[in-house]
N, C-alpha and C positions, 0 to 999 in steps of 0.2 A: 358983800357976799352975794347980792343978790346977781349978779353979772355969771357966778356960778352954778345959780339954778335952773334947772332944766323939767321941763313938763311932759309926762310919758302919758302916752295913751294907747293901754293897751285893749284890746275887744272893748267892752262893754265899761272898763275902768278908768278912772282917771288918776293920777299922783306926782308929786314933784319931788325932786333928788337933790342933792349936793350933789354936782359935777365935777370929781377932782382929776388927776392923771391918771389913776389906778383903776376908776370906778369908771371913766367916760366911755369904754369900749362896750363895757357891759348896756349901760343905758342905750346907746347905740344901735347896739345888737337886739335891744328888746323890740325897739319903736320898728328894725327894721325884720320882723319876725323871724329873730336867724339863732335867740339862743332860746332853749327849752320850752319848744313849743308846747310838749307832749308833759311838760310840768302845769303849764296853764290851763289845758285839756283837762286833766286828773284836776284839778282842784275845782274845775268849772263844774267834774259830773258829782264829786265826794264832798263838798264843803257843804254846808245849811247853813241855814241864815240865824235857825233857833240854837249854834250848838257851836263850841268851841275846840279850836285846833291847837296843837303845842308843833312848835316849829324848832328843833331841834338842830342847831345848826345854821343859825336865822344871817348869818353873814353881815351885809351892808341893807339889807332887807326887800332884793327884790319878790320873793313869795312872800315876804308879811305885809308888806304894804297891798300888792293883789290879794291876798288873801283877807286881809280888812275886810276888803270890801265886799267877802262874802261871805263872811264867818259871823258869829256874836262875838268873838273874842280873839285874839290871836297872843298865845305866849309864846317868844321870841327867845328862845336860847344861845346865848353868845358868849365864848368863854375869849376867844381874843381880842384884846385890850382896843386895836387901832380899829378893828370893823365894829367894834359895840361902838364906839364913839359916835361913827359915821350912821350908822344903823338909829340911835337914839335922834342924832340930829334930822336923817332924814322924816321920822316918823314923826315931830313936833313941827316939821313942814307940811303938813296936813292935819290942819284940826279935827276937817268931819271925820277920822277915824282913830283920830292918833288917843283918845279915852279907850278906844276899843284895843290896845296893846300894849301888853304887861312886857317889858324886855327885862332880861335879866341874864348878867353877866357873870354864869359858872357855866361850866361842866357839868352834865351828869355824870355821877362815878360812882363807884360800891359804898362809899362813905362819906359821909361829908368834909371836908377841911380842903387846905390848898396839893395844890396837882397839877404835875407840869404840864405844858404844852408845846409842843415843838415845832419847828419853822421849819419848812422846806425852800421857798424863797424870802418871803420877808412879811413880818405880820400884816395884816388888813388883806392879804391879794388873796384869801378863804382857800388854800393851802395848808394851812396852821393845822393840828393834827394832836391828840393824845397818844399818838404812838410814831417814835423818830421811826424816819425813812431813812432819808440820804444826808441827814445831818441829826447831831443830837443838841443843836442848839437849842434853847426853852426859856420861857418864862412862866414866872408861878401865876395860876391862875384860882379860881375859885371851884373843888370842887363838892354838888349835892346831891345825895339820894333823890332819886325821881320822889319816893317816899316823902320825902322833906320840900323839895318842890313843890308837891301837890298842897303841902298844907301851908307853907308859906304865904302860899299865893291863894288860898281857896278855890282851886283849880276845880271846878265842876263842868259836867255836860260836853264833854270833849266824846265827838266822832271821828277825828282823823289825828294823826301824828307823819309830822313830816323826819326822819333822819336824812342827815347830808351831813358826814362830819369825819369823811377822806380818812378811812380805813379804822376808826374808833367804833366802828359797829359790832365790829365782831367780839368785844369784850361787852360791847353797850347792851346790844337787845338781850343777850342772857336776862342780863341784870334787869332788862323793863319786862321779865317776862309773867311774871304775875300781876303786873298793875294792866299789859295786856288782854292779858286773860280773862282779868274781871270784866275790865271795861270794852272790849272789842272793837274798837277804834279800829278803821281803816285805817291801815299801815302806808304810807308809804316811804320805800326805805330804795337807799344810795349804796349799793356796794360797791368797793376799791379792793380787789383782788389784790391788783397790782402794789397797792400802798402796802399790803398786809404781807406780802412777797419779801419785800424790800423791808419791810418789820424785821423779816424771821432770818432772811439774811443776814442786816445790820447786828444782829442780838445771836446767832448762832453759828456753828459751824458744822452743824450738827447735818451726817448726811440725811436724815430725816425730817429736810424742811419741806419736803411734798408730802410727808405724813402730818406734818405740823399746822401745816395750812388745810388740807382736808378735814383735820379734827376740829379745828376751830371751824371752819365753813360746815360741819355737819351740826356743830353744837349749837349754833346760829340759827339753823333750819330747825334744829328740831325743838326749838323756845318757841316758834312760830308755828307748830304743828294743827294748832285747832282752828285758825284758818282753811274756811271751807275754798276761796280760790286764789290761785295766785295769775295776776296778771302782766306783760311786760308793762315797758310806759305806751305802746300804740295798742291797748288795750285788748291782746292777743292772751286768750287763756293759755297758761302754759303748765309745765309741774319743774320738779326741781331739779331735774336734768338741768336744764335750760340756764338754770344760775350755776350749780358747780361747774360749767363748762366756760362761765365769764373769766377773760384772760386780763382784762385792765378796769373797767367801768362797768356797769350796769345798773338801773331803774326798775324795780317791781312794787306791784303794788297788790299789798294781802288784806285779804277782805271777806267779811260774809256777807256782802253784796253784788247782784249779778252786776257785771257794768253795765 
C-alpha cells in the first residue's frame, strides 16, 4: 500500500493520502495550486487554533486534513459509504493530527434514523447528494439531527462550519438554523443552484419550478439572516443579490467577522 501513498504539501501544512484512480487528480491539482485555492484562504483567515470546526461534507478529506492542522478539532461529516472509507484511512496516515478528528459517517437531517442518498455518477467521486438529480439511484445511509450530533460527540467551541454537500443545503441550513444562531460560527457554505434545478425538474412538472426554486433559495437566506456580512470566497463583501443570481455553483462565506 505504501507505493500508493502520496505526500502533499500545501503553504505552511504537511499530510499524506491514499492515491487511488478517483482521488489522484484531485491530490495533483492541490500540490499544483489549481483546486480551491480561495477554500484554503478562508480557512487560513477563520480557523483558530483554540476552537473547533464541523466539516460538513468532509469527502475523501482534503479541508480536514488542512484544516487539522489549524483547528483544535475537526468533525468530519460523511454520509457516503466509498469517500468515508478513504476519508478514515487517509486521516490514520497522519498521526500528529489524526486524535484531532472525529469523522463520522451520517447525514445531517431533520431526524435522526436511515436516509437515502443518491449518485449522480458513482459513490466516492463527492457527487453523492440527498436529493436525486439526474438519476434516482441511492443507498441507505445514516441519517442525525445536528442536535444529536452535537451531543454524541461532545461537540464544543466550534467557530466555523464548512457545507459542501451538492445541493442538500437548501433543505440543510433551515434545519441548522438555530444551533446557528446560538452559536455564530463562521459559515462557510457551497451552493448548487444548479443540483437544486435538476431536483425540482426530476420531482415536478409543475410550471412553477422557478417559483420553487426562489422559495427554497429565499428560505435559505433568510435562516442566515443575523449574519452581519456575507462574503464571496476572494473575499469581496457582497449582499444577497449576488447569490440569487448563482446559475450552477457558488462559495460564500457568512460571518460576524470583518475579513
Amino acid at each position: 500500500m505504501s507505493s500508493n501513498i502520496m505526500d502533499i504539501s500545501k503553504n505552511d501544512v504537511k499530510f499524506s493520502v491514499i492515491s487511488n484512480q478517483v482521488a489522484r487528480g484531485i491530490w495533483d491539482r492541490i500540490r499544483l495550486n489549481e483546486w480551491e485555492e480561495e477554500t484554503f484562504k478562508i480557512f487560513d483567515r477563520f480557523l483558530k487554533s483554540g476552537s473547533s470546526y464541523i466539516d460538513i461534507g468532509a469527502w475523501i478529506g482534503p479541508t480536514v486534513l488542512y484544516g487539522a492542522n489549524k483547528a483544535k478539532h475537526v468533525y468530519a461529516v460523511e454520509p457516503d459509504p466509498i469517500a468515508f472509507k478513504e476519508l478514515v484511512t487517509n486521516i490514520n496516515l497522519n498521526p500528529p493530527i489524526s486524535s484531532k478528528v472525529t469523522c463520522i459517517n451520517a447525514a445531517i437531517a431533520e431526524k435522526s434514523g436511515n436516509i437515502n442518498l443518491y449518485v449522480r455518477g458513482e459513490f466516492g467521486d463527492s457527487m453523492s447528494s440527498l436529493i436525486p438529480t439526474i438519476s434516482d439511484k441511492s443507498c441507505e445511509v445514516r441519517g442525525i439531527t445536528i442536535h444529536d450530533l452535537i451531543n454524541e460527540n461532545n461537540i464544543r467551541d466550534v467557530n466555523f462550519v464548512k457545507v459542501d454537500i451538492e445541493g442538500g443545503e437548501y433543505s440543510l441550513i433551515p434545519l441548522l438554523h438555530e444551533f446557528l444562531e446560538s452559536q455564530k460560527p463562521t459559515l462557510y457554505l457551497s451552493i448548487h443552484p444548479g443540483f437544486l434545478n435538476e431536483n425540482i425538474s426530476m420531482s415536478t412538472r409543475d410550471v412553477n419550478t422557478l417559483e420553487q426554486f426562489k422559495s427554497q433559495t429565499e428560505k435559505l437566506l433568510g435562516s442566515l439572516q443575523f449574519y452581519k456580512y456575507i462574503y464571496n470566497n476572494s473575499g469581496k463583501l457582497i449582499n444577497e443579490d449576488k447569490i440569487l443570481d448563482v446559475k450552477n455553483t457558488g462559495e460564500f462565506v457568512f460571518t460576524n467577522e470583518r475579513w
